[in-house]
N, C-alpha and C positions, 0 to 999 in steps of 0.2 A: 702651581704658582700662586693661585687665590689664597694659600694656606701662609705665605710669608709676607713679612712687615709691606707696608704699600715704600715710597724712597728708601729703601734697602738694598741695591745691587749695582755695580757700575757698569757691568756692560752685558748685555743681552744679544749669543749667537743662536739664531736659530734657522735648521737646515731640515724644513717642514716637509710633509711629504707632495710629490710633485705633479701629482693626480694625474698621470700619465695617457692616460684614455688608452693603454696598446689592446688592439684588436687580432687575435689572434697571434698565432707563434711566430716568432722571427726567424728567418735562418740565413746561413751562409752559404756560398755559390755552391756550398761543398757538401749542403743540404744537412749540414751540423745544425744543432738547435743555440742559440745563442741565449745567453741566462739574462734576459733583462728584467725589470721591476714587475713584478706579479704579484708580489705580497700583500695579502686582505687591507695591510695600513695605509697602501696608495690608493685604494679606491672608493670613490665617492659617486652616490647614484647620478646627482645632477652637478651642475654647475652651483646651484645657488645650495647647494648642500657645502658642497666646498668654502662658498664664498662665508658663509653664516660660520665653517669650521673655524677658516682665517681670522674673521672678524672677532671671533672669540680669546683664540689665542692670544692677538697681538694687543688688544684689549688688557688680557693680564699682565703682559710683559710690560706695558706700558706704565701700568699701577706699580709695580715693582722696581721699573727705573729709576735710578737719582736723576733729577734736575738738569743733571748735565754729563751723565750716562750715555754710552754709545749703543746704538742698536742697532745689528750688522743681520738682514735676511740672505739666502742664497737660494737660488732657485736657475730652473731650465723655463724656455720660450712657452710650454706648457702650462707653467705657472706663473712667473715671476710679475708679467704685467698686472695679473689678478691682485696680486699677492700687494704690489706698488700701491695700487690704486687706493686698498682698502687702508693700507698705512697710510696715508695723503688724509684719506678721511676722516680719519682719527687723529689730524692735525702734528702727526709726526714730520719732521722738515728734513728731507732731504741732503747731506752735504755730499754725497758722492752717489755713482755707481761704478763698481770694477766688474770687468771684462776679466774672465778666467779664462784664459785662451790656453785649452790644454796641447801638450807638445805631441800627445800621442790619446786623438779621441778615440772611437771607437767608428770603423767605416762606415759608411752608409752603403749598405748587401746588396739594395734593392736597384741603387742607381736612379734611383727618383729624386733625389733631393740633393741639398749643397750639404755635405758632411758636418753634422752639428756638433762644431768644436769648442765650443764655449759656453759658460755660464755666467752668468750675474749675479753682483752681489749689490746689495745698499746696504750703504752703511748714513743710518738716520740719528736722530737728536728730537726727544720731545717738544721742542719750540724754536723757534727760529735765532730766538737769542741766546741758547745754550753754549756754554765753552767748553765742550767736551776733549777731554783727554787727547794730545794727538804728537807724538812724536815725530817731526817733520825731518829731524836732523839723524835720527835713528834711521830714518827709511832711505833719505839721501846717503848715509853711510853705508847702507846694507846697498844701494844701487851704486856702489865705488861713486861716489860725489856728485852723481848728477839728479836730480830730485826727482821721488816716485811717481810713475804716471800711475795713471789708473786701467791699464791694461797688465794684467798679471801673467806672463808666460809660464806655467809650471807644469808639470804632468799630472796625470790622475794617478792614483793609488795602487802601486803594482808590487811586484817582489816581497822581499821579508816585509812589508810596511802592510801588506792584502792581512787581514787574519782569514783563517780558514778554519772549519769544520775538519772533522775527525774525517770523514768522507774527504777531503779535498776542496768542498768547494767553500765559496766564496760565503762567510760568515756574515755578512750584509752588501745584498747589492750596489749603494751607493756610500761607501766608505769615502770620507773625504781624506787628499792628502793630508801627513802634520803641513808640509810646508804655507799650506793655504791658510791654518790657523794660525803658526809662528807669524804672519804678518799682519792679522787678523788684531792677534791678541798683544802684541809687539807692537803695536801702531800707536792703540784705542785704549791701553791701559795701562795701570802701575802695576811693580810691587805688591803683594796684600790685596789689590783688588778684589774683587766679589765678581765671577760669573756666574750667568746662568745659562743653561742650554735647554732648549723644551723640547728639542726630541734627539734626547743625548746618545742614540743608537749604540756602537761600540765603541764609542769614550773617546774620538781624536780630541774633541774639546776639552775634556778634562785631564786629557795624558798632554796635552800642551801647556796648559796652565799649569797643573804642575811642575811640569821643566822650568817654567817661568817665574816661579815663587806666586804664582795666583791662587786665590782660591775659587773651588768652583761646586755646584750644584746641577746636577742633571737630574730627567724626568725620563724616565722609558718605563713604554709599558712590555713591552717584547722580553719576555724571562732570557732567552736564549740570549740575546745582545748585551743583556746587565751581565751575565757570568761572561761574556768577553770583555766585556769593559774589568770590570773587576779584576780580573787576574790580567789584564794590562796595563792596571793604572797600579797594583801592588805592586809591581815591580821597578818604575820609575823612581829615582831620588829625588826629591823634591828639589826643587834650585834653591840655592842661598842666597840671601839678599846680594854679595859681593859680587856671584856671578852673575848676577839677573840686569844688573845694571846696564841703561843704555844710552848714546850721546844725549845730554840733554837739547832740547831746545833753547834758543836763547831768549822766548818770547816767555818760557816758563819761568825765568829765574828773576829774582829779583830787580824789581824800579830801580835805576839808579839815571835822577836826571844829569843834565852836564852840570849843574850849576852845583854839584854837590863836587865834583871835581876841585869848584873852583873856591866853594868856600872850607875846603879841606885841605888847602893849598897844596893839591896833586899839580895842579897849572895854575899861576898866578896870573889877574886881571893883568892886562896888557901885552902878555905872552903873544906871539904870531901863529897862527896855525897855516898850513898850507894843503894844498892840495898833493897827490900822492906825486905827480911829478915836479913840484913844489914851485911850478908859474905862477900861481894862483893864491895869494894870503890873505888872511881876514884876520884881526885883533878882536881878543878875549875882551869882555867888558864885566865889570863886575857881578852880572846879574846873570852869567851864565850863557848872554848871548854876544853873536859875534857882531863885526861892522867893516864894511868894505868901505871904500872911497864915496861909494855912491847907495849903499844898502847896511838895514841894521835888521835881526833877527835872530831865530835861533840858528843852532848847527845845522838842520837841515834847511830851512830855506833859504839860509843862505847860500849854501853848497846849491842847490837847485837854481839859485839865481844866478851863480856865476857859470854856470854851465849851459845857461838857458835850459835846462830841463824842468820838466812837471813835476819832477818830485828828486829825492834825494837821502840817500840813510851818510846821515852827517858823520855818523860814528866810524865808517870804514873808509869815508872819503877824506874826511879833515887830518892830518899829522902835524908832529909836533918833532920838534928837533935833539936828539940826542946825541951823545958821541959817535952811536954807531950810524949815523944820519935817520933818518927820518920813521917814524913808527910813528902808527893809527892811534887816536887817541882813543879806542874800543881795549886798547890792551889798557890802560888804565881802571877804564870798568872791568873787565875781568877781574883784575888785581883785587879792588875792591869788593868783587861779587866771592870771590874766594877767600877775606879776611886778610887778604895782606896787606899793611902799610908800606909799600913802595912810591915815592914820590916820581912823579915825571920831570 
């Protein structure tokens, strides 16, 4: 990562290794050996060997973000707090953490413990006033209309999605699902974007992005995982701009205040707007704001005034009168967010 431009990349996934501390072999009631994380890459002598590895990483990825780049870590209860902390300290800001709550973890053999069925993810921003990439209306869609929480029910990685060795077994212990990165990368970025992954193991990040029309950059040092990555990411098609596309947000699109309405003669000054069961009217005033009997302002405080509410989106509250009765005055700005002169 040190080798590439410092704001050069817009979102950074990285799914580090989880320093596991496992002491001795696991098994099953069934006195089977259970294949959990052994690999020389998860282990680290001490604690603060770990923490110095962390701090290094996140360090570059941090040089490498844009301004207002998203920076998504994933980790288990083994690491993740470590993992938080040292991001914090490095001034990275917080805007979430997701709860991976998989559908089918893996038992707990021993019966000591509560069955650890989840992970966590942060998904951070180098400063607190960054405006990072965030599809809100994409993820309410993918959730049929109700808006994404930050609890993610999905499964972990099983069937044809597992790669495997020639042997049968499992090509990398900790394989993440696609669908974990499809929401990942689907959320937190465009088109065209630039990812990077710093421990791109066998490629879920980069065969996602792909399907996505992203571009993406991975780091592994593990030979064996690069030739599964490789002849996995060969074989995807790369997505098209026309498929890739997702609902936009409405916070992403174009300013358009009321007063442009008015001086575009979509509604003319003195026009009545009303409220959506149409009790309630206010008059247009030339300067784009409305006036009640008793109150002058714009479309939302006034909307919040006659409602006694604390606040108010004017734009889905206020209508205006057509033949076919009553429509939001929001469908105008669309109109005009998409080039057409249709008058109201």
């Amino acid at each position: 990562m040190n080798a590439l431009p410092a704001n050069s990349v817009d979102l950074v996934f990285a799914d580090p290794p989880y320093n596991l501390q496992l002491g001795g072999n696991l098994s099953r009631p069934d006195n089977s050996v259970v294949n959990g994380v052994t690999e020389e890459w998860d282990q680290f002598d001490t604690m603060d060997a770990y923490d110095l590895f962390t701090h290094d990483w996140l360090q570059a990825a941090r040089r490498i973000l844009k301004p207002n780049g998203s920076m998504w870590v994933i980790g288990s209860y083994h690491n993740i707090f470590r993992v938080g902390a040292i991001l914090q300290d490095q001034q990275f800001w917080i805007q979430n953490d997701i709860i991976w709550r998989k559908t089918n973890p893996m038992p707990n053999f021993r019966g000591t413990r509560f069955t650890n069925a989840h992970e966590t993810l942060i998904w951070a921003t180098k400063t607190e006033d960054a405006k990072p990439t965030f599809h809100y209306d994409a993820m309410k869609m993918m959730n049929d209309g109700v808006q994404m929480r930050s609890d993610w029910t999905l499964p972990i990685c099983t069937g044809m999605e597992r790669l495997k060795k020639s042997d049968g077994k499992k090509a990398h212990p900790t394989q993440k699902p696609e669908s974990l990165l499809h929401r990942v990368i689907l959320s937190t970025s465009n088109p065209g974007d630039i990812i990077v992954d710093p421990f791109f193991g066998t490629g879920t990040t980069g065969a996602v992005a792909k399907k996505l029309g992203r571009k993406f950059i991975g780091f592994e040092m593990e030979e064996e995982y690069i030739i599964h990555a490789r002849r996995r990411i060969e074989k995807i098609n790369e997505g098209s701009l026309e498929n890739v596309a997702v609902t936009k947000s409405k916070r992403a699109e174009p300013k358009v205040p009321f007063g442009t309405l008015v001086e575009r003669n979509f509604l003319k000054s003195g026009t009545k707007l009303f409220s959506p069961n149409g009790k309630i009217a206010a008059r247009i005033r030339p300067d784009g704001s409305l006036a009640t009997a008793d109150f002058k302002g714009s479309i939302h405080k006034v909307g919040a005034h006659v409602q006694g509410a604390p606040s108010c989106n004017g734009w889905t509250f206020w209508h205006f009168k057509t033949d076919k009765g009553l429509t939001p005055i929001d469908a105008i700005r669309t109109e005009i967010r998409a080039g057409m002169a249709v008058s109201g």
